[in-house]
C-alpha positions in Angstrom: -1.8 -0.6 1.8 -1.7 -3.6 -0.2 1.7 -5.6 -1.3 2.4 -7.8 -4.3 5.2 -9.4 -6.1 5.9 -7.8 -9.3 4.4 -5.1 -11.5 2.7 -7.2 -13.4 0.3 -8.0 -10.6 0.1 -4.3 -9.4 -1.2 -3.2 -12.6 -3.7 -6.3 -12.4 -5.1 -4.5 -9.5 -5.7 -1.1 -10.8 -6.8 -2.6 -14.0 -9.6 -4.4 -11.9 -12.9 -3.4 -12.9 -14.9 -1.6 -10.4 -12.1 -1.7 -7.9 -11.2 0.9 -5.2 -7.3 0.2 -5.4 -5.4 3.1 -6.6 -1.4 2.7 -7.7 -0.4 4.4 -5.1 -1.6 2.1 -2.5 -0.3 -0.8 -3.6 3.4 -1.5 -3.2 5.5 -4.1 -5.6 8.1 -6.1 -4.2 10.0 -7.2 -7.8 13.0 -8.7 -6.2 13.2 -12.7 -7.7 14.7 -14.1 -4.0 14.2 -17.7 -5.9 17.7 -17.0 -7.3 21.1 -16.0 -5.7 22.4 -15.3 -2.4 19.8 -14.3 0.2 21.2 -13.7 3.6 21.8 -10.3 5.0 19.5 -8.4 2.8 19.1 -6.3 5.8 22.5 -4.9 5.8 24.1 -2.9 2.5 27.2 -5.7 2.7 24.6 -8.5 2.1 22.9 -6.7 -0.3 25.9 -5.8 -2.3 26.8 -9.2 -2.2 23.4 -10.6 -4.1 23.9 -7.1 -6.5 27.5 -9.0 -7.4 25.8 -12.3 -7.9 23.2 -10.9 -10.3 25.7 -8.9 -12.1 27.2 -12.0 -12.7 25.0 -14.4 -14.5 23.3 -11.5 -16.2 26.4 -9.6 -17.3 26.1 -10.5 -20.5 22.5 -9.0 -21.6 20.6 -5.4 -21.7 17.6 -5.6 -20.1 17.7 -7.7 -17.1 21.3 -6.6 -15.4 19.9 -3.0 -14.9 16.7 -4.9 -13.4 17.2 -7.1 -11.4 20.1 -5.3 -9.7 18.0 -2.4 -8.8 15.2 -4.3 -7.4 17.8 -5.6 -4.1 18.0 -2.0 -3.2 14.5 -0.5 -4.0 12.6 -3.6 -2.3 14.7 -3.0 0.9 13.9 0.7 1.1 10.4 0.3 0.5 10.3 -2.6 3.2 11.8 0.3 5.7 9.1 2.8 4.4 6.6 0.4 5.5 8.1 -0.3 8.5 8.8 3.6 9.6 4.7 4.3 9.0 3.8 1.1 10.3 1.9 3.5 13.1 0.3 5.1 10.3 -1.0 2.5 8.1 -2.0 0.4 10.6 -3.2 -2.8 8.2 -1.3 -4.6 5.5 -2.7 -6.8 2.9 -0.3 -9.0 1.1 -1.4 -10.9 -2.0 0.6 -14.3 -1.0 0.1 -17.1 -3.4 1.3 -21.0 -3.0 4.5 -20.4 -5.8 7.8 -19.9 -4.0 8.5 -16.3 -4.9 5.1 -15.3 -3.3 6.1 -17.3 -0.4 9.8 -15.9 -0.3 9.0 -12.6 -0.5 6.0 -13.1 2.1 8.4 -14.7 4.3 10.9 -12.3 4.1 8.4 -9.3 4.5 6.7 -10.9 7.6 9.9 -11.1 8.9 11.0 -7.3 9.0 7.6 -6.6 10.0 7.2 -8.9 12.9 7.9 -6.3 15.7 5.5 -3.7 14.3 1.5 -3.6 15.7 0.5 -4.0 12.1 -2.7 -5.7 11.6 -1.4 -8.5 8.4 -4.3 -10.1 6.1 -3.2 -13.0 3.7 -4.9 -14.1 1.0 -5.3 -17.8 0.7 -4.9 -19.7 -2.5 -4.4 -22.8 -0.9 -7.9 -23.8 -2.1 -8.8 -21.0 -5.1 -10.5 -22.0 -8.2 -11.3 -19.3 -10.9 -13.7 -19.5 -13.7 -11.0 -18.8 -16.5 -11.7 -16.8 -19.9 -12.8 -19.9 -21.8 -15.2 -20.8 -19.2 -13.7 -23.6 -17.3 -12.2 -23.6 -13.9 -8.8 -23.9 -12.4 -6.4 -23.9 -9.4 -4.7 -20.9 -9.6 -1.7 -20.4 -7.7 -0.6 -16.8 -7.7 -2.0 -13.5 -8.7 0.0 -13.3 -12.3 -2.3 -16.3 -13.0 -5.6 -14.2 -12.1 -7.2 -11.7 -14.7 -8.5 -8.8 -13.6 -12.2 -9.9 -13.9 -11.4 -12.3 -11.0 -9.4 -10.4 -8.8 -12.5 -10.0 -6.5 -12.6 -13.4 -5.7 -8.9 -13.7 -4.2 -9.7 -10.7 -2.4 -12.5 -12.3 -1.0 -10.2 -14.9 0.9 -8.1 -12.2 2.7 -7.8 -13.5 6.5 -5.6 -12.0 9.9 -2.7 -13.1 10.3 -2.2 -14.2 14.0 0.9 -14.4 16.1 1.2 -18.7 16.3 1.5 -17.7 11.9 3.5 -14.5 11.7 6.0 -16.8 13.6 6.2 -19.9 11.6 6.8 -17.0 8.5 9.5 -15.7 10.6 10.9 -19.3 11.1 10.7 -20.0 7.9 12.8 -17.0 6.6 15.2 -17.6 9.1 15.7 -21.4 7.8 16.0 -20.7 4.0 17.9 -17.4 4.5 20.5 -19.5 6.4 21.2 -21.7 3.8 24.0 -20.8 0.7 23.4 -21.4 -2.7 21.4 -20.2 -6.1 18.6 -21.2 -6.1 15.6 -22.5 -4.1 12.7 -24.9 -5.2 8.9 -26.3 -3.6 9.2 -29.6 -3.8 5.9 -31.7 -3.5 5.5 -31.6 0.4 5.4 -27.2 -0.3 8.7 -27.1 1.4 11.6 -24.9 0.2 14.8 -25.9 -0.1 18.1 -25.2 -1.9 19.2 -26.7 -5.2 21.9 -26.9 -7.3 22.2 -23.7 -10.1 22.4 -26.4 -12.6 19.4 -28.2 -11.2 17.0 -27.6 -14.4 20.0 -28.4 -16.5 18.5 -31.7 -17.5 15.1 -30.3 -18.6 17.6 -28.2 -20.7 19.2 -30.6 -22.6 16.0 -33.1 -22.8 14.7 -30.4 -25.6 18.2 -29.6 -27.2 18.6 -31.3 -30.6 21.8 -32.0 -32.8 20.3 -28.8 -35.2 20.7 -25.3 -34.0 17.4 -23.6 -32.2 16.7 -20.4 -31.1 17.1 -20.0 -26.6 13.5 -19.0 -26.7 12.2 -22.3 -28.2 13.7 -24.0 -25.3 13.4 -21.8 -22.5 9.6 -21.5 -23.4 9.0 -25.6 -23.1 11.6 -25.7 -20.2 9.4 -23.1 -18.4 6.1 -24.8 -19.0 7.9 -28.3 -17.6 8.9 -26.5 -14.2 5.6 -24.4 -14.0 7.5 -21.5 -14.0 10.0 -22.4 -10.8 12.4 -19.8 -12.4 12.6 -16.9 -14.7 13.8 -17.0 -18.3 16.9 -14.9 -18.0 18.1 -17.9 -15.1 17.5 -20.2 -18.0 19.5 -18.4 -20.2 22.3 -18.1 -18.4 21.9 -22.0 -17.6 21.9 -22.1 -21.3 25.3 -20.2 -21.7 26.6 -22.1 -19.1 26.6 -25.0 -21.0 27.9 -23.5 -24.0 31.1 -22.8 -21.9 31.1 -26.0 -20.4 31.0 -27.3 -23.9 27.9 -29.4 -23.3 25.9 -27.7 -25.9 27.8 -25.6 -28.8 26.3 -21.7 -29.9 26.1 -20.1 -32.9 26.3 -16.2 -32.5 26.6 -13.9 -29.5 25.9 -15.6 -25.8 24.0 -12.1 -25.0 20.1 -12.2 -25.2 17.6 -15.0 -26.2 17.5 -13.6 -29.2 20.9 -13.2 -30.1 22.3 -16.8 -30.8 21.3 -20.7 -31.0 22.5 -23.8 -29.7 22.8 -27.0 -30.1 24.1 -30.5 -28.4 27.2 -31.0 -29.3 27.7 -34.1 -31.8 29.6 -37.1 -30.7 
């Protein structure tokens, strides 16, 4: 069985050529646990509690309420499949990059595994360069970042987890679970840690301009600035957020990217 962290990168499996991977041996874990309340997930009290916090910033749109919501509960019942035919499956292979929902999630798996006698392999892109479309090479960090052509080559750095590991992933779930708060970064030293909500604020309003643009124009820049630490739909609520703190001003409905502008408000 082989676990990944959204379903973009489980259909980057299948779609690999050559490969022996069918869907229904590869598992998606689509929960974003870079954003909102994290503690408890193992009980249906701390679960509710991140459904709330979801429904809160994301209230306001279509797509992503009905998401994101259902992921708390479907990633937690197919962490307890895994866990009831544990006996069964016997192996695990997680695709773990270096970003900090791969780790998150890894962490988080690890953890309500860790009295199981699965066997656990890790990939390791602490070191991975890929030849890219174009020709040249890069550092990839994550499996969204790997086309299907190279999926081979991450596989090829699969390794056993062993116990000294499996507990510093335990540790490490414990620690950032623990903490309150929105939203958790990787700072330079690969450590997570909790921020602010408003912590990208300031890459927000570096690209606003005293003429009205659409949320897409800056939330695409703003995404490329943070390589990708968050999601777009967390940017636009940090967006409408400063509409109603009357930072910025908005022309249209504060629902989806595409439904209104913004800009700074003039002085």
């Amino acid at each position: 069985m082989h676990i990944v962290f959204s379903d973009f990168c489980r259909r980057s499996l299948t779609l690999t050529p050559d490969s022996s991977l069918i869907d229904e041996n590869i598992i998606s874990l689509n929960d974003d646990l870079v954003i909102g309340p994290i503690d408890a997930l193992e009980s249906e009290i701390g679960r509710k509690q991140r459904v709330e916090w979801l429904a809160s910033i994301y209230r306001e749109t279509t797509y992503e309420l009905d998401n994101y919501s259902s992921y708390v509960n479907e990633d937690y019942n197919k962490i307890e499949e895994i866990i009831n035919n544990a006996g069964e499956l016997k192996e695990l292979h997680i695709w773990c990059g270096i970003t900090t929902i791969d780790v998150l999630g890894t962490a988080r798996l690890l953890h309500s595994l860790s009295n199981t006698t699965l066997k656990i392999y890790l990939t390791d892109f602490s070191n991975l360069e890929l030849k890219a479309m174009k020709g040249h090479f890069f550092k990839a960090k994550t499996l969204v970042e790997v086309n299907p052509e190279n999926v081979e080559n991450v596989e090829k750095t699969f390794y056993l987890l062993k116990e000294a590991e499996l507990k510093k992933w335990v540790n490490l779930w414990e620690s950032v679970s623990g903490e309150e708060g929105g939203l958790r970064i990787t700072d330079e030293e690969q450590k997570i840690s909790y921020a602010e909500e408003s912590y990208f604020d300031k890459h927000i309003l570096t690209l606003c301009k005293e003429e009205f643009q659409k949320p897409a124009q800056i939330i695409g820049r703003v995404l490329v600035e943070i390589d990708f630490a968050v999601n777009d739909s967390f940017l636009n609520w940090r967006l409408k957020e400063l509409v109603s703190q009357k930072i910025l001003v908005a022309e249209g409905k504060l629902k989806d990217m595409r439904d209104y502008q913004v800009k700074i408000v003039s002085r």
